[in-house]
NUVOTI-86041 format. One record per atom (N, C-alpha, C): x negated, y, z negated. Coordinates in steps of 0.1 Angstrom, whole numbers, plus 5000, padded with zeros to 4 digits. Atoms other than C-alpha are relative to their C-alpha. Layout:
<tises>
XYZ ...
</tises>
This chain:
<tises>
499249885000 500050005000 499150125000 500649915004 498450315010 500550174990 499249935007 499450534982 499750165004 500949904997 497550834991 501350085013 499149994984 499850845025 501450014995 498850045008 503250775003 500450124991 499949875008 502351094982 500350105008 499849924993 502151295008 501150025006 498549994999 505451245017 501249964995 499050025009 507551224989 500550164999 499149835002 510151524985 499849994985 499949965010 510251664953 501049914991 499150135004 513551484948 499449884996 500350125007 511951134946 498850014989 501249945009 508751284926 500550014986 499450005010 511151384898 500149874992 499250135008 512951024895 498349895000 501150135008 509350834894 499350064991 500449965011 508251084869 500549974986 499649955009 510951104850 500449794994 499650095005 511850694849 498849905003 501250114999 509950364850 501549845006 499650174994 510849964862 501149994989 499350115010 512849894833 501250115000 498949945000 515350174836 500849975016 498950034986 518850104857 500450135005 499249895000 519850404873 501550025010 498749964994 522850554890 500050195003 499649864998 524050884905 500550084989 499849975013 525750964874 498750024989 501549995005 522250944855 499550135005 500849904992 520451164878 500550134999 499549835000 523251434879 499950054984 499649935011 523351444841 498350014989 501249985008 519651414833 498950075006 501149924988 517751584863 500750095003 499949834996 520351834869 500649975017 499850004984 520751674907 501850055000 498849994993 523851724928 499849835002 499750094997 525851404933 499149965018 500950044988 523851434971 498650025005 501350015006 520751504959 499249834995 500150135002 520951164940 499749895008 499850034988 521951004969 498749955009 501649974995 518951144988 498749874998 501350075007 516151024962 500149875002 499750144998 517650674962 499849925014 500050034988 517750645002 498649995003 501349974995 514350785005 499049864991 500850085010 512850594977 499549815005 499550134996 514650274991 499149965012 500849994987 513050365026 498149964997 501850004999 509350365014 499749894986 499950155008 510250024993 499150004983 500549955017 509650184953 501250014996 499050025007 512950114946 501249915007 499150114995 515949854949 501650024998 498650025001 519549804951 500049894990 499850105009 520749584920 501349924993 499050025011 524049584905 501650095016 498849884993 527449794933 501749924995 498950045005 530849784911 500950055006 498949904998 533749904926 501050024990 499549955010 535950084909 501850105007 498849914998 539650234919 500850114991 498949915006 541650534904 501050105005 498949934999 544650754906 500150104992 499649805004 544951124907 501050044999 498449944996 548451304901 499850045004 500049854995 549051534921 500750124994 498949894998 551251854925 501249894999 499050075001 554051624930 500449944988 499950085015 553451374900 500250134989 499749895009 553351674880 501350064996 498449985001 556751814889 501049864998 499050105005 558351454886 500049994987 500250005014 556751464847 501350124997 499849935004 558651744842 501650005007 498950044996 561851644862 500849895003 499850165003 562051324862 500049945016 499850034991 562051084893 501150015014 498649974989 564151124928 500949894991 499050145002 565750754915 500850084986 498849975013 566650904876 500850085006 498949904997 567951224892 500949985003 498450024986 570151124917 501349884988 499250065007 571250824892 500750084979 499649925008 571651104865 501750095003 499149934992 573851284889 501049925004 498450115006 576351014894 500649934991 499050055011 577150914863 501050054996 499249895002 579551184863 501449905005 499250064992 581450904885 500750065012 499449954983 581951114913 499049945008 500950054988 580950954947 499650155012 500749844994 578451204968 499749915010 500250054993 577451155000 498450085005 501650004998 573351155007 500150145002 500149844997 573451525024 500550054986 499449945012 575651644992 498649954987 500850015011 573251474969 498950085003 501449895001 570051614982 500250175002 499349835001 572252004981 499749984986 500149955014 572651934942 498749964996 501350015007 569051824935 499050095007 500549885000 567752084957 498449955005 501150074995 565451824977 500349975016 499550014985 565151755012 500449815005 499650114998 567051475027 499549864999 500750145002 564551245036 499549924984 500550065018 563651204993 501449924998 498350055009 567151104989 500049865006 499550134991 567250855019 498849904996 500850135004 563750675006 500149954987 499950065013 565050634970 500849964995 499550104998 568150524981 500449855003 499850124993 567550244998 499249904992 499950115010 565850014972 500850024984 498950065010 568350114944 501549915007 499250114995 570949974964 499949885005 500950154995 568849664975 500249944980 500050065013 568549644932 501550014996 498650025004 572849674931 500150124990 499749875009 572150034911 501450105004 499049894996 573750234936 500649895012 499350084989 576650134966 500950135006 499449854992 578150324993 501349955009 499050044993 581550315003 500650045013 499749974987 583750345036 500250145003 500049924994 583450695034 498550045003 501849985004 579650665033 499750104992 499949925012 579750824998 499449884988 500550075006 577450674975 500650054985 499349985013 578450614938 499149894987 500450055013 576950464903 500649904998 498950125000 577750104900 499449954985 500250015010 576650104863 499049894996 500650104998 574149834868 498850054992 501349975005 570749824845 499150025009 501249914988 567950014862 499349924995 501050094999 565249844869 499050024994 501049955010 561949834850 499150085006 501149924996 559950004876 500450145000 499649845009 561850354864 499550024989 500849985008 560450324835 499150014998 501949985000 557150194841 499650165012 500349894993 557150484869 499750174989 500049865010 557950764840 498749984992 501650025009 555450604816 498650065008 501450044999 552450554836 499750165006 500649884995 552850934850 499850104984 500449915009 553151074815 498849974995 501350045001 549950844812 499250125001 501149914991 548351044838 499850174998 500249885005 549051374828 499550024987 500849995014 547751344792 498749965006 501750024997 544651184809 499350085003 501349894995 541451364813 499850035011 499749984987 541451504847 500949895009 499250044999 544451334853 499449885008 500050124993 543251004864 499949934990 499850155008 543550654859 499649905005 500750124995 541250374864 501049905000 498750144997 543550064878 499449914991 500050095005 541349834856 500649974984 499449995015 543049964821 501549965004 498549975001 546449944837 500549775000 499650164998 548649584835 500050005012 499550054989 549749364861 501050115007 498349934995 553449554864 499550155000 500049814998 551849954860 499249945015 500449964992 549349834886 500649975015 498950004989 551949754912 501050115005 499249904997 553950004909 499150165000 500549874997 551550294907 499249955015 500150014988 550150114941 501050055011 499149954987 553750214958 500050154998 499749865004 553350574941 499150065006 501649864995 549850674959 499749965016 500750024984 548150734993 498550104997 501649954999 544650805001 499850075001 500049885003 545451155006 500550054992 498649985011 548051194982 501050095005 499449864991 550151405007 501449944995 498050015000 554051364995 500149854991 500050065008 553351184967 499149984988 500349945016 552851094929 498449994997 501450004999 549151004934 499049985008 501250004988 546051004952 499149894993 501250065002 544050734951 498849995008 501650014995 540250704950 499049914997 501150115002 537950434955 498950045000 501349974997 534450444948 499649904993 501250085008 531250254936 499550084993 501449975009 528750274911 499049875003 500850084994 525650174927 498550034992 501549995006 522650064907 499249955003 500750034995 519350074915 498949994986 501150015010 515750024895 498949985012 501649964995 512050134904 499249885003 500850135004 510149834915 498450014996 501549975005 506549774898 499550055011 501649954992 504649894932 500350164995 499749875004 506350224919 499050084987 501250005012 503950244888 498650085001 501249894994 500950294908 500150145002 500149914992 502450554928 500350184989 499549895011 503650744894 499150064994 501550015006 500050714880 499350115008 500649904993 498750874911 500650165001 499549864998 501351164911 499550094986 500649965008 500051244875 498850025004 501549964999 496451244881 500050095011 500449914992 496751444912 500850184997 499849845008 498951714888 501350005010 498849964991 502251704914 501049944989 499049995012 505151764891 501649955007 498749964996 508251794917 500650145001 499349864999 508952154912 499250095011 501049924991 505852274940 501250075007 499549874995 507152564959 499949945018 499550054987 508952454994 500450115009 499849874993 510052775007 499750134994 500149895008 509053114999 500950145011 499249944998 511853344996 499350204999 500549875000 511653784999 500049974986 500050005019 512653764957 498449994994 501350015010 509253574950 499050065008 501549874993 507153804975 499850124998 499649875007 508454104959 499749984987 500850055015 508053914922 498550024999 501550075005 504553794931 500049894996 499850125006 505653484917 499649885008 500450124991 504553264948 498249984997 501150045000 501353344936 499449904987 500450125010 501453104903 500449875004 499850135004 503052844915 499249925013 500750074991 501752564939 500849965011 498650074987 503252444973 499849875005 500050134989 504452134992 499250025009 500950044986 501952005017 501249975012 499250024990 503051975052 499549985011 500750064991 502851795081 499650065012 500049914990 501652015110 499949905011 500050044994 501351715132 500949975008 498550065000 504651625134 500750055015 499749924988 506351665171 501050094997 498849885010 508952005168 501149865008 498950074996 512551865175 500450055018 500049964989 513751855210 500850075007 498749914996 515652115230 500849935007 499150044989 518751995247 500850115005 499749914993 519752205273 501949984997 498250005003 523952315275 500349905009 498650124990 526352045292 501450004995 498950045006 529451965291 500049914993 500050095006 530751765264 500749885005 499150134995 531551395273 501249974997 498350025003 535051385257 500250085011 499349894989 535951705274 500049975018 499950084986 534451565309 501049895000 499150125004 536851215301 501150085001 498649945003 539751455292 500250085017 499549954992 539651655326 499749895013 499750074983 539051345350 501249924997 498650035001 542251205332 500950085005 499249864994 543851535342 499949975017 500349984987 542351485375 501249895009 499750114996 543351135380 502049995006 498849985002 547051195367 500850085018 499649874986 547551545391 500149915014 500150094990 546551295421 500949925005 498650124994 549051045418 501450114999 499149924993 551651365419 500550064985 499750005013 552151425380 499850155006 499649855004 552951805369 499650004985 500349915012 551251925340 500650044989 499449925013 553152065306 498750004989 500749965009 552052185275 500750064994 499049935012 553352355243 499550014987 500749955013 552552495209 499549924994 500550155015 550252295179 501950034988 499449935010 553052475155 501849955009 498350044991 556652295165 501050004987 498849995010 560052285147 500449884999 499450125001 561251975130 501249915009 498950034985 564451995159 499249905007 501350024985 561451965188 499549864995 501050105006 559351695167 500749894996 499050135004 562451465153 501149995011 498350015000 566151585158 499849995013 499450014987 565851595195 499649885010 499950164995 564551225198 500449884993 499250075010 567051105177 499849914984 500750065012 565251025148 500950074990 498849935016 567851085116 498950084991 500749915013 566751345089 499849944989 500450065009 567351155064 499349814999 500550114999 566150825076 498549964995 501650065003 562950605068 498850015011 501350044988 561750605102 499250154999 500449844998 561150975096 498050004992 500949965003 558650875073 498549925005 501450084990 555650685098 500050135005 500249894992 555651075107 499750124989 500149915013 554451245076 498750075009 500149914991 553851605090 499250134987 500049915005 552151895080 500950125001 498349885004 554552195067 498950135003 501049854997 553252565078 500650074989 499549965007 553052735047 500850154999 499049894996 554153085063 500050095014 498750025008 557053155075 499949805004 499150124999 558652815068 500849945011 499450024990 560952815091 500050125018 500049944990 561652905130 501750105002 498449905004 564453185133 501349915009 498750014992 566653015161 499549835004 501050104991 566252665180 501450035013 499249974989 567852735215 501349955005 498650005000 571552675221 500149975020 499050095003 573152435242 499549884990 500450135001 570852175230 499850004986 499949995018 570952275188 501449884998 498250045001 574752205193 500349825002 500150134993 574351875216 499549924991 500650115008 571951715195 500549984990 499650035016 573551785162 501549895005 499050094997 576551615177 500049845003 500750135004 574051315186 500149924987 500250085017 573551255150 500949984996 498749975008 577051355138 500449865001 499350154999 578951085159 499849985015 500750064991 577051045191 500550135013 499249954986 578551295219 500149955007 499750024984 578751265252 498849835002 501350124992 575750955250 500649875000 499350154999 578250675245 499449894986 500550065007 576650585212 500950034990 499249995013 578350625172 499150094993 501349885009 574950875164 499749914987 500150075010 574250835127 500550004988 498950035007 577250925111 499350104988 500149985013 576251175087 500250195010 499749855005 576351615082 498750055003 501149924990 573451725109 499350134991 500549855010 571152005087 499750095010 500249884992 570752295106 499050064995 500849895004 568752485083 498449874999 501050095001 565952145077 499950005016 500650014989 565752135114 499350085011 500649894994 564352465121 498850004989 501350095008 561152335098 499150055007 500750004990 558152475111 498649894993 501350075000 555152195113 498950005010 500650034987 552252095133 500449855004 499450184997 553151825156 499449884998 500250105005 552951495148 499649875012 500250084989 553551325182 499850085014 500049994988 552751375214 501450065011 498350024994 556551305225 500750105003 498849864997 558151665217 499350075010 500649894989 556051785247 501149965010 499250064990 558651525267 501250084998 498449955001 561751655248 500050135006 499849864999 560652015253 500450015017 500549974981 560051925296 501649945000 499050134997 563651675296 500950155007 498749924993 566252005301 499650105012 500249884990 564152215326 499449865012 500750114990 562551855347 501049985013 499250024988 563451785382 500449845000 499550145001 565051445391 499750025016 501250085007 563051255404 499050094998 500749925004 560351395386 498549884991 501650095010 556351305369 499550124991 500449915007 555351485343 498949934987 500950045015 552451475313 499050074996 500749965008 550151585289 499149984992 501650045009 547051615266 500550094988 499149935018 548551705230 499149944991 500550045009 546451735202 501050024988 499250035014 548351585170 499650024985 500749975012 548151625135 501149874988 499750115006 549151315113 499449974987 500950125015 548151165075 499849865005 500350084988 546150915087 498649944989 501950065005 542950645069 499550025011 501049934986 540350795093 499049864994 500750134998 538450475105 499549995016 500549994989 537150365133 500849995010 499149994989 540350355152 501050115000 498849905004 542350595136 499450164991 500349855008 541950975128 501350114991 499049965003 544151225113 500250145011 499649914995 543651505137 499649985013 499950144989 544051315173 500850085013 499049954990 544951365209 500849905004 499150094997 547751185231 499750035012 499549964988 548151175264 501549965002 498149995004 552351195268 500650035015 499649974987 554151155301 501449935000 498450094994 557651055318 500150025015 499750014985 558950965352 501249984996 498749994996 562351045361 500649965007 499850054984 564250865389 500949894996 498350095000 567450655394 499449855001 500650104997 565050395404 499149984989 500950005016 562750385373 500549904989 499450085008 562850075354 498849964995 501050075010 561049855326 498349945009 501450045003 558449715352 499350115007 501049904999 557550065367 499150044989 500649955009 556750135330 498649954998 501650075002 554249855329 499150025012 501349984990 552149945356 499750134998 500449875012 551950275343 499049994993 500650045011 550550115313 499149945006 500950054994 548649905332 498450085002 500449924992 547150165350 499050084988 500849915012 546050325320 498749934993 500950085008 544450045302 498749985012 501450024990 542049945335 499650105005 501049894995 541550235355 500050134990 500649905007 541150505328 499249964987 500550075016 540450295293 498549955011 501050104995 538550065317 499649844994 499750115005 540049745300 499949905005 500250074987 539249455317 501449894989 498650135007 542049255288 500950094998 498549925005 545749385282 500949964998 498750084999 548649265269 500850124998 499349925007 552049405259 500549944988 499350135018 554149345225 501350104998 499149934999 557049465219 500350104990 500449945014 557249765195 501750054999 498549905006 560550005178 499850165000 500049875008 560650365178 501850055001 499549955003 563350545173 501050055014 499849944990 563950735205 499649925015 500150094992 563150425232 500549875000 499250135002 565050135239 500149935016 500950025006 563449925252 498950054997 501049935006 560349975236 498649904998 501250094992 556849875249 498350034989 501350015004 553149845229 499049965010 501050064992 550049805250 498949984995 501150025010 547249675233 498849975007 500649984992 543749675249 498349904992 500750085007 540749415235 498350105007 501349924999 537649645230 498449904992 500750105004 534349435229 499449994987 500650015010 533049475197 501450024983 498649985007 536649625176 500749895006 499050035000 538749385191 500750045006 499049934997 542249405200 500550134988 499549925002 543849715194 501550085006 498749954991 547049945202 499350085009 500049874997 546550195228 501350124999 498749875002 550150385227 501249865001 498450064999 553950335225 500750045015 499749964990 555850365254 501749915000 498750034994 559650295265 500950055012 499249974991 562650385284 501250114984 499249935012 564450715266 501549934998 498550014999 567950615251 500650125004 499349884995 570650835260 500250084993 500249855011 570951015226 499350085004 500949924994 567951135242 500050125010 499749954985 568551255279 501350014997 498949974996 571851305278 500950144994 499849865010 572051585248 499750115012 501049924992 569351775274 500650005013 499450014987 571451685307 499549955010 500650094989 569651435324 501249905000 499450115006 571251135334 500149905007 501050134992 568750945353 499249934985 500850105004 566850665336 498350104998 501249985003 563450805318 499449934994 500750085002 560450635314 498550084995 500149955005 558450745284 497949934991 501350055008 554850685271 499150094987 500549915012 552850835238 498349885003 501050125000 548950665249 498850084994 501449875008 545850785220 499149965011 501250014991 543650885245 498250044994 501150035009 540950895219 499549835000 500650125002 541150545219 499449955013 500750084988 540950495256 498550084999 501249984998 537650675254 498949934994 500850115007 536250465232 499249925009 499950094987 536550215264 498850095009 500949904989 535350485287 498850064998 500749965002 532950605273 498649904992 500750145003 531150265256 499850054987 500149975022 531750375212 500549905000 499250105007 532850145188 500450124992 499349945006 534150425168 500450185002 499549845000 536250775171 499850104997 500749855006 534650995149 498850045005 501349984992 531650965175 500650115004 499549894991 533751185197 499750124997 499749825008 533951515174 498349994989 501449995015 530351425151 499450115009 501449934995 527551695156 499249995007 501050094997 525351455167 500649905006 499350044984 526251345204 499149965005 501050054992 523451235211 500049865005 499850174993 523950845215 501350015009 499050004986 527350985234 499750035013 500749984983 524951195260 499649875005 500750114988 523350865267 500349895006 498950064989 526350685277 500450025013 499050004988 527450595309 501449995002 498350034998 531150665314 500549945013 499450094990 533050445334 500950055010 498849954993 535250725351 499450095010 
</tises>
């Protein structure tokens, strides 16, 4: 081991932790921040580096889960849950109907319709033929209680958290249905992490020996600022050596970026085969984003679309008239589409909501009442979604979003569409379909695309609009409707195994891909 050579390039950081410890101490990030003073990525650092030039080891990595309240959990401590309220509020024995309930608790629909639906699965609550729900006197279930408990837990706890390993069996179940990994619209956030311990191995000894006798402490002077040139102060202390050999970094000249190229030869490709262009605000109204692809207000499906809210204004002043009218009549009791809608008391004032969009799709609803018949239309819509960011999935994501119009347009034009996408733009050489559900398509098509190293995967949803759809808007041709993440086809196109390549700083392993398009 030439130690001599090993000195010379230790940061100050690792200098510290072989001064300050020896072989027989375990350490951890925690250690370092509370006895060196480091930042949690300071720690980090020293450990990587250390690891790198083989004077220290990995030994012991525990994981560890906990649960943060939020904002939310906080106001439920202090109001109790959607399930007590609502079942507080019918014991009065009057029957309420969902809209009426979320008026007297002064919450928006959708809370009512997800805390509905497993008390009447447990026989708490029941709804009769006027679809007016009512208190069927039945013992509530124990996860109301363990729910109240384990939040008044969390709020007495010390920065409101709660390691899962103190909780039972029955809290840790039920505070799993209460959390998400962002904690967005709900009672906690959970956070996983490790504690990862390492220890100094003996070749470390020497090197600690030699940093004494040669008098290098860790604190040598790395930059000198105007403060210590003006003090004088640069003149007591000593400085970091440094490598003047070293080659500088290298210039890369401007290019375009490889997404962006990928994104306009999709444009290109599209335009070619006769497609028409749209586009439309980040900033959309609940109407545009749900109500007008028949997705219910207060339904469940609403919530696979958990949306950011703009905190001002709130809402949009007007949403444009005939098609406010039309659609709420969709929901009511179906208008003109030959359907039954969804049978409930349409909100007017929740569907002027302003968020950012969520899908792709309301670029389709916004093009449906101005589109020609036959007609091709599509887009490149960046989304905004709560989302585990991974290697397939992000939270702030584009689409590409298109429909074809035409009397003639059926299920297997769709699939060559899809087709079309997966080989000549993904550059899939495998593809199936599967059959999927949304809301606003019937049928309703999945295309999944086998990427060599991830696997299969989705690439988008795709169907044929129902008429709740087109028919509100005054179409009353057959549309054929796709939502395809064109994040993922780049993946394909571009030869990543993961999405967060696309948008990282450090493009460099993307410049040196060959894209397939």
């Amino acid at each position: 081991m030439d130690i001599s050579n090993i000195i010379k390039n230790l940061h100050p950081l690792e200098v510290k932790v072989l001064l300050k410890y020896s072989d027989k101490d375990e350490l951890t990030s925690e250690k370092l921040i509370k006895e060196l003073d480091y930042k949690e990525g300071h720690a980090n650092q020293a450990f990587s580096w250390l690891s790198g030039k083989e004077l220290l080891k990995e030994v012991n990595r525990t994981p560890h889960t906990y649960f943060e309240i939020t904002e939310m959990g906080r106001a439920i401590e202090k109001n109790g849950t959607p399930e007590e309220r609502i079942i507080n509020l019918l014991k009065d024995g009057t029957a309420r109907a969902l809209p009426e309930i979320a008026a007297a608790l002064n919450v928006d629909n959708s809370v009512v319709g997800s805390a509905y639906g497993p008390l009447v699965k447990e026989g708490v609550l029941k709804m009769n033929e006027e679809k007016k729900v009512s208190f069927t006197g039945a013992e509530l279930p124990s996860r109301i209680s363990v729910t109240a408990a384990i939040i008044k837990k969390a709020v007495a706890a010390e920065n409101g958290l709660l390691d899962k390993a103190n909780l039972s069996k029955e809290e840790q179940d039920v505070i799993g249905s209460l959390s998400k990994k962002r904690g967005a619209d709900s009672p906690f956030k959970m956070i996983e992490r490790e504690t990862v311990t390492f220890k100094l191995l003996p070749e470390a000894t020497e090197v600690t020996e030699a940093l004494k006798k040669a008098g290098v402490t860790g604190n040598e002077i790395g930059e000198v600022t105007s403060k210590m040139l003006e003090s004088g102060e640069w003149k007591k202390g000593t400085f970091r050596g440094y490598n003047i050999s070293l080659q500088p970094a290298r210039i890369i000249p401007g290019r375009t970026n490889p997404y962006v190229q990928f994104l306009e030869s999709v444009k290109d490709k599209l335009c070619s085969l006769g497609f028409q262009e749209f586009d439309g605000p980040l900033v959309e109204t609940e109407f545009w984003n749900g109500d007008a692809l028949f997705m219910p207000q207060f339904h469940a499906a609403r919530d696979i679309h958990d949306v950011y809210r703009i905190k001002n204004p709130t809402h949009a002043k007007e949403i444009e008239e005939p098609y406010l009218s039309n659609i709420a009549k969709v929901h009511e009791n179906g208008g003109d589409s030959g359907s039954r809608g969804w049978n409930y008391s349409f909100d007017r004032e929740f569907t002027r909501r302003l968020i950012l969009r969520s899908q792709g799709t309301v670029l389709s609803a916004h093009q449906l009442h101005k589109a020609e018949v036959p007609g091709k239309y599509f887009g490149i819509a960046r989304c905004f979604r709560y989302d585990k960011v991974d290697a397939t999935h992000l939270s702030d994501f584009y689409q590409t979003e298109g429909i074809v119009i035409g009397e003639e347009a059926n299920l297997r034009t769709l699939l060559g569409f899809l087709k079309m996408f997966a080989t000549e733009i993904a550059g899939a050489t495998e593809v199936k379909y599967v059959p999927g559900y949304f809301p606003f398509t019937e049928p309703s098509v999945e295309v999944h695309i086998k990427h060599p190293v991830l696997g299969w995967f989705e690439l988008g949803g795709s169907g044929i609009f129902r008429p709740e759809v087109t028919k509100a808007m005054g179409i009353d041709a057959p549309v054929l409707a796709w939502g395809i993440g064109i994040d993922r086809m780049a993946l394909m196109a571009l030869g990543l195994n993961d999405l967060r390549e696309l948008f990282c700083e450090d493009i460099e392993r993307v410049r040196q891909r060959t894209a397939k398009f």
